[in-house]
LOVO-405820 format. One record per atom (N, C-alpha, C): residue number from 1; residue in three letters; atom name; x, y, z. Coordinates in Angstrom, 3 decimals. Example, Ala and Ser with C-alpha at 12.3 -4.5 7.8 and 13.67 -1.06 7.14 Angstrom:
   nr  rest  atom         x         y         z
    1   Ala     N    13.190    -5.690     7.800
    1   Ala    CA    12.300    -4.500     7.800
    1   Ala     C    13.200    -3.300     7.800
    2   Ser     N    12.850    -2.250     7.080
    2   Ser    CA    13.670    -1.060     7.140
    2   Ser     C    12.900     0.030     7.870
This chain:
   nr  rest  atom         x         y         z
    1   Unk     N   -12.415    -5.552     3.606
    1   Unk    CA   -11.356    -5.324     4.554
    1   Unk     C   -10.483    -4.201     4.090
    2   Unk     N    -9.848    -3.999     4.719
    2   Unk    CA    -8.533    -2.456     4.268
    2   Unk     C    -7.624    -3.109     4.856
    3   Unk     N    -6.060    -2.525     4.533
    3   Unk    CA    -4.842    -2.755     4.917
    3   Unk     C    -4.346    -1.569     4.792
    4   Unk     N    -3.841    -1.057     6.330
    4   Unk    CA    -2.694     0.666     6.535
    4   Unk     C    -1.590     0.157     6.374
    5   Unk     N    -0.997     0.770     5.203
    5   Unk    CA     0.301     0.712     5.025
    5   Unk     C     0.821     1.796     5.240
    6   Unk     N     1.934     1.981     5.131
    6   Unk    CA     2.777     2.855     5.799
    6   Unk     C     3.835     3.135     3.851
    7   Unk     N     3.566     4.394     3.053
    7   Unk    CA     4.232     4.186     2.188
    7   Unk     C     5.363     5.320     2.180
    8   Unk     N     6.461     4.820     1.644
    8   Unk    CA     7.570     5.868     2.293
    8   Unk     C     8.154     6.440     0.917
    9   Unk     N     9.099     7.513     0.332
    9   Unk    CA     9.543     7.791    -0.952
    9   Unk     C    10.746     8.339    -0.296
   10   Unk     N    11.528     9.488    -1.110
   10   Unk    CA    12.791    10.526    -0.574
   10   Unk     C    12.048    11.842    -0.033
   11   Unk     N    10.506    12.134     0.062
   11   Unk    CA    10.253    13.222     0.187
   11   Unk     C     9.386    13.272     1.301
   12   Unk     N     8.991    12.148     1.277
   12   Unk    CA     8.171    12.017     2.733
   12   Unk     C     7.297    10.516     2.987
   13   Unk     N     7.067    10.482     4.096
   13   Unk    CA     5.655     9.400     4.358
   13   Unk     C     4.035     9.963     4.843
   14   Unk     N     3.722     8.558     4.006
   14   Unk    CA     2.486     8.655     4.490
   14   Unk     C     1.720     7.119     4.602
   15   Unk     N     0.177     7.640     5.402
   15   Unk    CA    -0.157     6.256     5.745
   15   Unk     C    -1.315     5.851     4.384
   16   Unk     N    -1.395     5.128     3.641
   16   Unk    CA    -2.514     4.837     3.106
   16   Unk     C    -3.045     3.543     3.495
   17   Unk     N    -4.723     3.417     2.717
   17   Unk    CA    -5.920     1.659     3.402
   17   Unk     C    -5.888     2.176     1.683
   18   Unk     N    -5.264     0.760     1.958
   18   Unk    CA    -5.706    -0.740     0.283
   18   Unk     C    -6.890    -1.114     1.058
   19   Unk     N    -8.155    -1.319     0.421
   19   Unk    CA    -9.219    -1.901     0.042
   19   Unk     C    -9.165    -3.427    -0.535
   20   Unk     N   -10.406    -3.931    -0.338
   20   Unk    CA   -10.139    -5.402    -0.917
   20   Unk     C    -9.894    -5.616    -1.922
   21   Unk     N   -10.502    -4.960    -2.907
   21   Unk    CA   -10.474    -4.446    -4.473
   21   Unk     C    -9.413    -4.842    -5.194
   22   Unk     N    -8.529    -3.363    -4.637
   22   Unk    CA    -6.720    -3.228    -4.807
   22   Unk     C    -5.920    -4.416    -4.458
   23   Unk     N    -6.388    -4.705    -2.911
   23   Unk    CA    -4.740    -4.940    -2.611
   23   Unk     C    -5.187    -6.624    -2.713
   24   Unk     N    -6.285    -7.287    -2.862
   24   Unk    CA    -6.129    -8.238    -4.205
   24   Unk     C    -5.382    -9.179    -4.822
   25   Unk     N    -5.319    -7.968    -5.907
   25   Unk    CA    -4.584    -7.875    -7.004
   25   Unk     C    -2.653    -8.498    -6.901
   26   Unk     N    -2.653    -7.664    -5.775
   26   Unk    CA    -1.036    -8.302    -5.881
   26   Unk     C    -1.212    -9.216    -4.701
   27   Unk     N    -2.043    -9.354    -3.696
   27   Unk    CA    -2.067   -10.414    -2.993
   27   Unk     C    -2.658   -11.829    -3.268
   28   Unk     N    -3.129   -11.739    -4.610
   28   Unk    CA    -3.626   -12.751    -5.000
   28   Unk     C    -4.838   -13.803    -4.707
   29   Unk     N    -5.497   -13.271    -3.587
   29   Unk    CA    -6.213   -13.559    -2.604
   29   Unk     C    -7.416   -12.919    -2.464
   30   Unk     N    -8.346   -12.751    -2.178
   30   Unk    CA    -9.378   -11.864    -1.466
   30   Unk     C    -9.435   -11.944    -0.373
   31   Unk     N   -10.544   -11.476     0.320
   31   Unk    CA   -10.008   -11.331     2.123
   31   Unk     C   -10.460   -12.394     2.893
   32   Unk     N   -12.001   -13.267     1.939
   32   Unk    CA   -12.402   -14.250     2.617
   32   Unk     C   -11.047   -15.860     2.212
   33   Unk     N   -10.626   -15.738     1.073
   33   Unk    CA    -9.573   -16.718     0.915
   33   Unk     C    -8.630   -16.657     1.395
   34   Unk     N    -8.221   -15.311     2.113
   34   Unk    CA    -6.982   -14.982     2.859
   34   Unk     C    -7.044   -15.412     4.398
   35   Unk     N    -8.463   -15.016     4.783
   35   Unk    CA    -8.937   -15.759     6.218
   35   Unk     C    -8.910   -17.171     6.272
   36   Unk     N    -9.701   -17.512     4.889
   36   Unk    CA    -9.741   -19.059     5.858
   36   Unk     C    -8.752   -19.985     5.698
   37   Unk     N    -7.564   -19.368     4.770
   37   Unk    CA    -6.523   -20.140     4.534
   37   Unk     C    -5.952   -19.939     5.437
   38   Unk     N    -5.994   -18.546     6.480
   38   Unk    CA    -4.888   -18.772     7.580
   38   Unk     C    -5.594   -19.166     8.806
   39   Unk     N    -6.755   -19.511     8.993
   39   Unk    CA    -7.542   -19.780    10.093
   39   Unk     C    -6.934   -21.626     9.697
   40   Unk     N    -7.271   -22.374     8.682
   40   Unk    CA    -6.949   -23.479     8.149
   40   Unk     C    -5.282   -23.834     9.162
   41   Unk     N    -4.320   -23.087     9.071
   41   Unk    CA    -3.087   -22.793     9.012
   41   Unk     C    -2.818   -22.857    10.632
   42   Unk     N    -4.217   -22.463    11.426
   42   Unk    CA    -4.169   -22.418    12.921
   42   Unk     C    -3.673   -21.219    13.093
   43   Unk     N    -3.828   -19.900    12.327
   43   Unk    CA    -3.579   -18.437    12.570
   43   Unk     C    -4.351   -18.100    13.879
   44   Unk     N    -3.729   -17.036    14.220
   44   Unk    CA    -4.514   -16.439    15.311
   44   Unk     C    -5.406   -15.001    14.822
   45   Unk     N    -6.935   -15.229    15.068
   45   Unk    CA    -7.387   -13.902    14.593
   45   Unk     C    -6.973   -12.746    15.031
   46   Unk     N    -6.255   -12.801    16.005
   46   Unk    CA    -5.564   -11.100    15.965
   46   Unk     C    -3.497   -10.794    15.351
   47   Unk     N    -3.557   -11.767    14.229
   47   Unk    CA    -2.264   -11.718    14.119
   47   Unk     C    -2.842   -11.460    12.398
   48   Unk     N    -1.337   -11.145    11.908
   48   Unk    CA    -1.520   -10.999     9.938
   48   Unk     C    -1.134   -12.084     9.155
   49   Unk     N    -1.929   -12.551     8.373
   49   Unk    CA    -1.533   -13.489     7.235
   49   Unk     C    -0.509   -13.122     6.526
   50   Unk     N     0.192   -14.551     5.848
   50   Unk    CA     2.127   -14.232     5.881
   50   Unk     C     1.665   -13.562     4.141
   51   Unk     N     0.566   -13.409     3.976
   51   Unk    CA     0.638   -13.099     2.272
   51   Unk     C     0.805   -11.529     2.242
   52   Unk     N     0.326   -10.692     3.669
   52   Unk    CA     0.492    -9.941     3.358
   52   Unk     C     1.708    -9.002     3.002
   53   Unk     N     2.634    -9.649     4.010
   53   Unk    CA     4.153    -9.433     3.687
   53   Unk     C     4.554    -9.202     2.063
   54   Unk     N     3.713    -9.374     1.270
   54   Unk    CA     4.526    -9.775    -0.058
   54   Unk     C     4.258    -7.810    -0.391
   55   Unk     N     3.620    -7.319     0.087
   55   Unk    CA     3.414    -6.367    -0.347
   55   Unk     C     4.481    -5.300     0.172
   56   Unk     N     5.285    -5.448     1.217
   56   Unk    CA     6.388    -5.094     1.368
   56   Unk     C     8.023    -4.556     0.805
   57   Unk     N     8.483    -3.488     0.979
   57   Unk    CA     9.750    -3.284     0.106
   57   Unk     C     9.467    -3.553    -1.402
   58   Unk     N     8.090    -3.353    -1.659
   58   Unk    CA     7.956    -3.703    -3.129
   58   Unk     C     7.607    -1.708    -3.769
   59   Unk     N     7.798    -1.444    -5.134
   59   Unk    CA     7.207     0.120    -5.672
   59   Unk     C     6.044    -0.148    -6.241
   60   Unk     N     5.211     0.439    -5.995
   60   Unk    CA     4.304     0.950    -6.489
   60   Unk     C     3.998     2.851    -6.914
   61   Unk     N     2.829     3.008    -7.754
   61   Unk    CA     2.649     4.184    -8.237
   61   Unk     C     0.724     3.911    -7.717
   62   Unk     N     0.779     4.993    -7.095
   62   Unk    CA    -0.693     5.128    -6.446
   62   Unk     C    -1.379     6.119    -6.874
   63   Unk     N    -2.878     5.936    -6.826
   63   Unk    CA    -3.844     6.699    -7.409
   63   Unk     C    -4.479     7.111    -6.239
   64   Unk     N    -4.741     8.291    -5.954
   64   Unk    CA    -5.093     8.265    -4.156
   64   Unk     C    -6.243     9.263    -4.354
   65   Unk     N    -7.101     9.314    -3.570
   65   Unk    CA    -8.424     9.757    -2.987
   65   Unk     C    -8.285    10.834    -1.698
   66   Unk     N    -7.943    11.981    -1.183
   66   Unk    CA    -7.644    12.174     0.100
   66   Unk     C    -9.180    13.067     0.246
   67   Unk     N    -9.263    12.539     1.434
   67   Unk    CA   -10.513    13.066     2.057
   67   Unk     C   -10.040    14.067     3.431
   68   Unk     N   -10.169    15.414     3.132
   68   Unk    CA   -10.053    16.290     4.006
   68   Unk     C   -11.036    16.437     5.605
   69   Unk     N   -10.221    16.776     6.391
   69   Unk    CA   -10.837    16.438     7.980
   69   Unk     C   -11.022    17.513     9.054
   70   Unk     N   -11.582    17.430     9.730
   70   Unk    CA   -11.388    18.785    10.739
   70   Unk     C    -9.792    19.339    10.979
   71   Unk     N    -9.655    20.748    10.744
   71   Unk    CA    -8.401    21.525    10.705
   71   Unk     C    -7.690    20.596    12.521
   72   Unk     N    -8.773    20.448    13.236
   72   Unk    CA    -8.210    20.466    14.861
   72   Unk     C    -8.603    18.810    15.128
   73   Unk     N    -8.395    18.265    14.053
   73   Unk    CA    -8.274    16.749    14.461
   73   Unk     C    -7.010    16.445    14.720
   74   Unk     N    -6.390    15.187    14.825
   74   Unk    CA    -5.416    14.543    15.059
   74   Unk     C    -4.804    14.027    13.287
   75   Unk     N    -5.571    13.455    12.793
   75   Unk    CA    -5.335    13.626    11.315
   75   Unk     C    -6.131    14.324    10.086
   76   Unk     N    -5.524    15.422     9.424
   76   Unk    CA    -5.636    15.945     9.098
   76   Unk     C    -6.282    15.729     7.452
   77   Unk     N    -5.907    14.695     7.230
   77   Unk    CA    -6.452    14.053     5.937
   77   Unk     C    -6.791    12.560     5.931
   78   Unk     N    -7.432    12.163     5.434
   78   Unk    CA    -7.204    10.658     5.070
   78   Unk     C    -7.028    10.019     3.646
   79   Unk     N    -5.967     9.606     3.622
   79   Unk    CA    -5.873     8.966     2.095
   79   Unk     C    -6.428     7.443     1.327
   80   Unk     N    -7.215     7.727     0.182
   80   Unk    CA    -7.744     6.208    -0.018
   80   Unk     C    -7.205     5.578    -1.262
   81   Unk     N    -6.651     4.708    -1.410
   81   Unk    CA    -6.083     4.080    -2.516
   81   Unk     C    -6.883     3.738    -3.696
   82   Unk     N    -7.004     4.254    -4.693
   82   Unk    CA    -8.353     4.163    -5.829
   82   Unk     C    -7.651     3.215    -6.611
   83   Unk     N    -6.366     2.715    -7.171
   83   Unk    CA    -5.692     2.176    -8.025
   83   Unk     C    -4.296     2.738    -7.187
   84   Unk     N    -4.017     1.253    -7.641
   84   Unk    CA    -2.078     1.426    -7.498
   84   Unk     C    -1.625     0.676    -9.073
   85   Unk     N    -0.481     0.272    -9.374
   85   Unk    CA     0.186    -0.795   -10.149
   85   Unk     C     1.523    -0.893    -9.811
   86   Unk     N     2.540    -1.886   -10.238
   86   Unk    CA     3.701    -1.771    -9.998
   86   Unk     C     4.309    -2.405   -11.206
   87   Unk     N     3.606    -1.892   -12.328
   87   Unk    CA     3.846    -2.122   -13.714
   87   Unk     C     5.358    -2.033   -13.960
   88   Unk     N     6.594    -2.186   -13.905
   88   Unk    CA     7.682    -2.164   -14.211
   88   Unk     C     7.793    -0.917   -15.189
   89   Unk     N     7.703    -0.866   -16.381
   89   Unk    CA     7.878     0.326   -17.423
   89   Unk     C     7.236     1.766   -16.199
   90   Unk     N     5.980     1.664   -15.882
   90   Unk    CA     5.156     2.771   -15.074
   90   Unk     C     5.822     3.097   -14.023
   91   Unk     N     6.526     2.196   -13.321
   91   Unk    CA     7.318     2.932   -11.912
   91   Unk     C     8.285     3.257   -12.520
   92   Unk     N     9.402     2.918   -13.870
   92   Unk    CA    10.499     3.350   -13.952
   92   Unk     C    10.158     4.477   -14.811
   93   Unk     N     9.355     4.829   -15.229
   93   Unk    CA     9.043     6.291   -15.985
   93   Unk     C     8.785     7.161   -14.807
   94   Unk     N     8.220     6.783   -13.898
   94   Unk    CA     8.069     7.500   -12.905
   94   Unk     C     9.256     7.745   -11.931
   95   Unk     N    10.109     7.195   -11.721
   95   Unk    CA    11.159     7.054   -11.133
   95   Unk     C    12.145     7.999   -11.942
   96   Unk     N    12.655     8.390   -13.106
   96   Unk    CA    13.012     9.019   -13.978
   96   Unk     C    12.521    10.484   -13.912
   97   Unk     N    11.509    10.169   -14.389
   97   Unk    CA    10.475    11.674   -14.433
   97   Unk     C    10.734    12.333   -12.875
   98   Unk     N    10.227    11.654   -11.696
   98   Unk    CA     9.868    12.472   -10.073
   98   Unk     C    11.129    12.614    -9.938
   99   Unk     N    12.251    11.636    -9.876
   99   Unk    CA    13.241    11.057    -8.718
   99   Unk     C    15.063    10.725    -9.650
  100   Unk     N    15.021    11.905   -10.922
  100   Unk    CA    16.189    11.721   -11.425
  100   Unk     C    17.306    11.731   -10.526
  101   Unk     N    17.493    11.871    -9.983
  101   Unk    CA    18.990    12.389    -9.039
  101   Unk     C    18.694    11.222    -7.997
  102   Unk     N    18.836    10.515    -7.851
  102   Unk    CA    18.109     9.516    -6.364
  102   Unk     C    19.479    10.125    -5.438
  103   Unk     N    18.092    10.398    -4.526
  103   Unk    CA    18.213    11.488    -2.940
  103   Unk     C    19.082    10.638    -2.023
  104   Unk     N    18.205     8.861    -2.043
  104   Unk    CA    18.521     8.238    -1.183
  104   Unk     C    18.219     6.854    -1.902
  105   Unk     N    18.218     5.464    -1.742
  105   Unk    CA    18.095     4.490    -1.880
  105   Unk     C    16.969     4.065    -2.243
  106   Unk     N    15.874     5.154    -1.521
  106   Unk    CA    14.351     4.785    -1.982
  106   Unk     C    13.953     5.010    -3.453
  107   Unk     N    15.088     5.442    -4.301
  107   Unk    CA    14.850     6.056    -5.127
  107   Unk     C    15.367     4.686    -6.333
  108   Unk     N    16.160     4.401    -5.663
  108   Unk    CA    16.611     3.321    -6.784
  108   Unk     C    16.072     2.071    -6.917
């Protein structure tokens, strides 16, 4: 399965797909334990399991893949998530290092 997130910083957005792989990891779940726990739950198959929420308003540091596309498409790249973490020490070195001056809130 994949999940489009929508990831935002002080400098811009973009859309990236977590893979089952990745997003996992902080969901704790895989995609078939994520289904049938919310099918169990009386989910509706066209609605989202509440686990995915957790991945929300949370930082991460991403390892990304972008796969270049026709100049005269509608999107111009596509980005693939190879590794993320949200290692505490790793986002705040990173946060330091990219984002000394915080622009805006996203920063802190």
């Amino acid at each position: 399965y994949s999940i489009h997130v929508r990831v935002i910083d002080h400098t811009d957005a973009a859309s990236f797909v977590l893979f089952d792989r990745e997003a996992s990891k902080f969901l704790g779940k895989s995609v078939d334990e994520l289904r049938q726990s919310y099918m169990a739950k009386g989910g509706d198959k066209n609605s989202c399991p509440e686990e995915i929420n957790r991945l929300r308003d949370r930082k991460f540091i991403f390892k990304v893949q972008l796969e270049m596309r026709d100049i005269n498409s509608y999107e111009l790249c596509v980005i693939h998530v190879l590794k993320m973490t949200n290692e505490d020490s790793l986002v705040s070195t990173f946060i330091n290092k990219y984002c000394p001056e915080p622009v805006s809130s996203l920063c802190d």
